[in-house]
TIPATOR-132053 format. One line per 2 residues: number of its first residue (from 1); their letters; for each residue x, y, z of C-alpha. Coordinates in steps of 0.001 Angstrom, whole numbers. Layout:
<recs>
NUM = a = X:Y:Z ~ ... .
</recs>
This chain:
<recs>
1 = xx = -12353:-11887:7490 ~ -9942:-8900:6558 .
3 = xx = -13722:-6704:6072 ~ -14876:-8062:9544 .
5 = xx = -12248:-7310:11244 ~ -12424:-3411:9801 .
7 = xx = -16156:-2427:10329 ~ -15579:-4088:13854 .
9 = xx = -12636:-1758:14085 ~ -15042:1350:12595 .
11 = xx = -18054:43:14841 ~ -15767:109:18187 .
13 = xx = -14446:3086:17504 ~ -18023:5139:16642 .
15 = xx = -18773:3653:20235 ~ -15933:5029:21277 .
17 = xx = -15757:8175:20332 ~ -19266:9601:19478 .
19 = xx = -20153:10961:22393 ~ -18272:14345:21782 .
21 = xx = -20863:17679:21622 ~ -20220:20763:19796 .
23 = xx = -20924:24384:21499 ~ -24293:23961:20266 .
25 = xx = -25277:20846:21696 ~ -24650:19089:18449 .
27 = xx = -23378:15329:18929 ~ -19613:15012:17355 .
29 = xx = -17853:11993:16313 ~ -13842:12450:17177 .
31 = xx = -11167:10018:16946 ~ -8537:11890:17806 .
33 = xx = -7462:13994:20994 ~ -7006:17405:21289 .
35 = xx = -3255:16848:22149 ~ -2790:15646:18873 .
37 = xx = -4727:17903:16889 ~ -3035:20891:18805 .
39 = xx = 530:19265:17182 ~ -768:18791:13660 .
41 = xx = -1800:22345:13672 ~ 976:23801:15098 .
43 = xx = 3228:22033:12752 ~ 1130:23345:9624 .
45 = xx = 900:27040:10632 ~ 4975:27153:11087 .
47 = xx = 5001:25345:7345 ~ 2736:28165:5998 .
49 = xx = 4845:31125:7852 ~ 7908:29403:5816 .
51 = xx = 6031:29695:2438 ~ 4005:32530:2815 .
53 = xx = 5257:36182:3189 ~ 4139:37850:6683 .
55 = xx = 3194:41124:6496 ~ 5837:43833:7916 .
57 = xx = 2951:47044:8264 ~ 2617:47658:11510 .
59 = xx = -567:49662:10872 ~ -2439:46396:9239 .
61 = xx = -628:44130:12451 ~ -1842:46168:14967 .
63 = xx = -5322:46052:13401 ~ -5935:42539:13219 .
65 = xx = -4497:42396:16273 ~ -7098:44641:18140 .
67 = xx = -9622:42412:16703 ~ -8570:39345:17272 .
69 = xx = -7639:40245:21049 ~ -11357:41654:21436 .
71 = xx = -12686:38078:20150 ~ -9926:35837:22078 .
73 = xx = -10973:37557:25636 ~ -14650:36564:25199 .
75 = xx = -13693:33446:24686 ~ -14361:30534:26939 .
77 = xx = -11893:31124:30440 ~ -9382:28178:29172 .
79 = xx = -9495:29577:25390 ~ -8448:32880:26749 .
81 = xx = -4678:32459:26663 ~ -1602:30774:23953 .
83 = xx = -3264:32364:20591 ~ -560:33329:17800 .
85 = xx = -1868:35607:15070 ~ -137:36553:11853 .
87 = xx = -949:38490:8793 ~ 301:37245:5405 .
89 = xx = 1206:39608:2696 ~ -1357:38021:402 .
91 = xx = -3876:38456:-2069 ~ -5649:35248:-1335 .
93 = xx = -9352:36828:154 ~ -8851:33900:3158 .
95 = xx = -8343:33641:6804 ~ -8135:30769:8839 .
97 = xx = -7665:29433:12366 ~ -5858:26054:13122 .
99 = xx = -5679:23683:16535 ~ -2719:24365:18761 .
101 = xx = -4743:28289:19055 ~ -3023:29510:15832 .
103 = xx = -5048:32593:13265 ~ -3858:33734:10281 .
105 = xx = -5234:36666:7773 ~ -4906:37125:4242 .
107 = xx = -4405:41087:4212 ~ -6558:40497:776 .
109 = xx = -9396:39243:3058 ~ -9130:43339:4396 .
111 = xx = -9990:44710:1210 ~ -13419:42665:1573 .
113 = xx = -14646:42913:5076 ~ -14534:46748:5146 .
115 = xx = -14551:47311:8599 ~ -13982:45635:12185 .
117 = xx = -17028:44529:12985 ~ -16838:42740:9760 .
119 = xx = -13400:41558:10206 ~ -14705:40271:14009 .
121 = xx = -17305:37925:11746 ~ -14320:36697:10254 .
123 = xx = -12503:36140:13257 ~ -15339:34882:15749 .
125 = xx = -16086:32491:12650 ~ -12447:30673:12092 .
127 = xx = -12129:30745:16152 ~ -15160:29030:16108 .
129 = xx = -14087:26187:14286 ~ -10981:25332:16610 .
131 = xx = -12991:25768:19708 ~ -15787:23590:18308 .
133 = xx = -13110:20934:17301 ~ -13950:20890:13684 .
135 = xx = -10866:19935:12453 ~ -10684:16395:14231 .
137 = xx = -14284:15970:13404 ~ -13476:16023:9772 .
139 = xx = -10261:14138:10225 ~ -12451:11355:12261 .
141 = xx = -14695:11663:9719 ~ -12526:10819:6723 .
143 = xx = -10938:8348:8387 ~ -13968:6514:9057 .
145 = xx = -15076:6842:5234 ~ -11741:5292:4174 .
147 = xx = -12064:2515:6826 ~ -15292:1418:4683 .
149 = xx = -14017:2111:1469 ~ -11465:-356:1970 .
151 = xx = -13989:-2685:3628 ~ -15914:-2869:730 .
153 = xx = -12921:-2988:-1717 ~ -12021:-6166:-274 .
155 = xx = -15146:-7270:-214 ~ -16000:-7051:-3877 .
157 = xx = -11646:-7971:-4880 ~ -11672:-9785:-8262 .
159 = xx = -15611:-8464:-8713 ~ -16671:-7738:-11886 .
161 = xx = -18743:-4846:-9953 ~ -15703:-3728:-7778 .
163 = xx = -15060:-401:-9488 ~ -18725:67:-9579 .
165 = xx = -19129:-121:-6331 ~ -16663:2038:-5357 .
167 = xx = -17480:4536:-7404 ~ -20677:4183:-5637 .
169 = xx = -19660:4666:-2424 ~ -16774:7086:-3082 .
171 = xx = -19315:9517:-4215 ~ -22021:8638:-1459 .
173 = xx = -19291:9406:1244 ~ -18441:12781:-669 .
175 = xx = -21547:13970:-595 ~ -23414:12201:1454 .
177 = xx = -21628:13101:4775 ~ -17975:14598:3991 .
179 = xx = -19779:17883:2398 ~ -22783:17377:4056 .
181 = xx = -21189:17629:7200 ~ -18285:20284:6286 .
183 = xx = -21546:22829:4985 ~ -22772:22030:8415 .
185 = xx = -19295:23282:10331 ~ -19447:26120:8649 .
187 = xx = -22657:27122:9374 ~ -22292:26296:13003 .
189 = xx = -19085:28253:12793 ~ -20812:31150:11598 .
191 = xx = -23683:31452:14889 ~ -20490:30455:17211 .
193 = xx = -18679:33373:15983 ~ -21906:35451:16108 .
195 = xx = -21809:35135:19621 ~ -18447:35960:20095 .
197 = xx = -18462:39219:18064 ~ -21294:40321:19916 .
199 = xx = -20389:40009:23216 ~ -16915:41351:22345 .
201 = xx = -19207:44666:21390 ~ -19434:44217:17284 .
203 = xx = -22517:45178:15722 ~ -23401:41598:14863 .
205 = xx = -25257:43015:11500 ~ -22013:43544:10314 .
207 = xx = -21578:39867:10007 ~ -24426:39776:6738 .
209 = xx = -22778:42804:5079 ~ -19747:40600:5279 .
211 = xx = -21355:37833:2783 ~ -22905:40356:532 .
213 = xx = -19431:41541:-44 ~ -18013:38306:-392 .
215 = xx = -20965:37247:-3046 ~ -20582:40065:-5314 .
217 = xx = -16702:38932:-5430 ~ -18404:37078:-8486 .
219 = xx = -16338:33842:-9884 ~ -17507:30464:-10429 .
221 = xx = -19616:29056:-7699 ~ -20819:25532:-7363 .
223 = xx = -24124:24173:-6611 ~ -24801:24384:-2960 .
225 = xx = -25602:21164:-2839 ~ -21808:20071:-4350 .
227 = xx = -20140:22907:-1749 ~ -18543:22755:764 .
229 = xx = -19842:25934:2336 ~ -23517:26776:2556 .
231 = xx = -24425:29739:-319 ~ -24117:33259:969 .
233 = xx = -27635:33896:671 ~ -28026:30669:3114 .
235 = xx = -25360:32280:5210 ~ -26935:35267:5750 .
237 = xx = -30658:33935:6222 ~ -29095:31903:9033 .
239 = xx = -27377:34719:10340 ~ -30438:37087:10197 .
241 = xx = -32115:34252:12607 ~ -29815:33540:15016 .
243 = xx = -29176:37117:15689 ~ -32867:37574:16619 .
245 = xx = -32638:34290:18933 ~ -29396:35939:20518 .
247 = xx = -31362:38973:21535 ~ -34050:36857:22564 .
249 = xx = -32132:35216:24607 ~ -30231:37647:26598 .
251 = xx = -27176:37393:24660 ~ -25453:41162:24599 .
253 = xx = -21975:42711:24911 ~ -19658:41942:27704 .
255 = xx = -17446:44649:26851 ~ -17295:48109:24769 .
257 = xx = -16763:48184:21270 ~ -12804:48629:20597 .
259 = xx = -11344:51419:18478 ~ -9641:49229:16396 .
</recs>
């Protein structure tokens, strides 16, 4: 009774909440509102400016913040406005952007993309992700996969097959939707940011220089398959086609390049 009343509880709530599309047209499943995804990441960007050191240069803040401004005002009219950026004193080669409109660069991310227009990839890329909700799709997402997991773990309680069959489908969540899906944010980040970097007047090229510097950063890297980002080499194939389709299709720059 306990499982019924849980995958009646997941079934409503895929009803529910499914009908969500990303910038792309691609169909979303979110359980949460943007209200509260805005608090969550508000809250963890002031816990990372308590733990990480912000950078002080005003040479390398003004910088990032020329970029970022030249992405943010190509942004969608209500996206436009409310965006904190800050720049950690940081080795890490990482950037990220958060719900509740919040950026933050790893100056060791600098050392990599060599330029603006690469550093506008970046940018247009993590901006992406908030504005395509990406973060409460994945929360939704895992929430849903735990929902079932303990479906079926009541299900099979005092089974000699229980901890098979969670193993089971512990692993077939992982990788059959959690990466799955995550490879496929990041991908769709990547052509949402494309867009933005080249109407903000980045040479959108820049954007595949960007992952051949990042792959010859060497280290271990898993199969694609067990990632949860596409390969470079996927990453720039992908980018190499959209930014034919963007030309294609009229997309071009809305303003002049900045001298950032």
């Amino acid at each position: 009774m306990k499982f019924v009343r849980l995958l009646s509880l997941c079934l409503i709530t895929t009803v529910l909440f499914s009908c969500a599309k990303s910038p792309t047209g691609r169909s979303q499943f979110i359980m949460f509102d943007a209200d509260k995804m805005s608090k969550m990441g508000i809250d963890s960007f002031e816990a990372i400016k308590q733990e990480q050191k912000i950078s002080t240069d005003k040479q390398t803040n003004q910088y990032v913040d020329c970029v970022a401004d030249a992405i943010i005002r190509v942004l969608p009219s209500d996206w436009q406005h409310g965006w904190e950026v800050v720049v950690f004193e940081s080795e890490q080669v990482n950037a990220f952007a958060l719900p509740g409109r919040k950026i933050g660069v790893y100056t060791g991310i600098l050392g990599v993309a060599e330029n603006a227009d690469q550093l506008a990839a970046i940018m247009g890329h993590e901006v992406g992700h908030v504005i395509a909700n990406h973060g409460g799709e994945r929360v939704s997402q895992n929430t849903a996969a735990n929902v079932v997991l303990q479906g079926a773990a009541v299900m099979t309680q005092g089974s000699e097959y229980q901890q098979a069959t969670m193993s089971v489908l512990g692993l077939g969540a992982q990788y059959g939707v959690l990466l799955p899906y995550s490879r496929t944010h990041e991908s769709e980040a990547d052509v949402i940011g494309l867009k933005y970097m080249i109407e903000a007047g980045f040479k959108p090229e820049a954007s595949m220089k960007l992952w051949e510097n990042m792959n010859k950063l060497g280290g271990n890297k898993p199969m694609e398959i067990l990632s949860t980002h596409p390969a470079p080499e996927t990453r720039i194939d992908n980018l190499a086609e959209h930014i034919q389709k963007f030309r294609s299709n009229g997309v071009k720059p809305l303003h002049a390049r900045p001298s950032c």
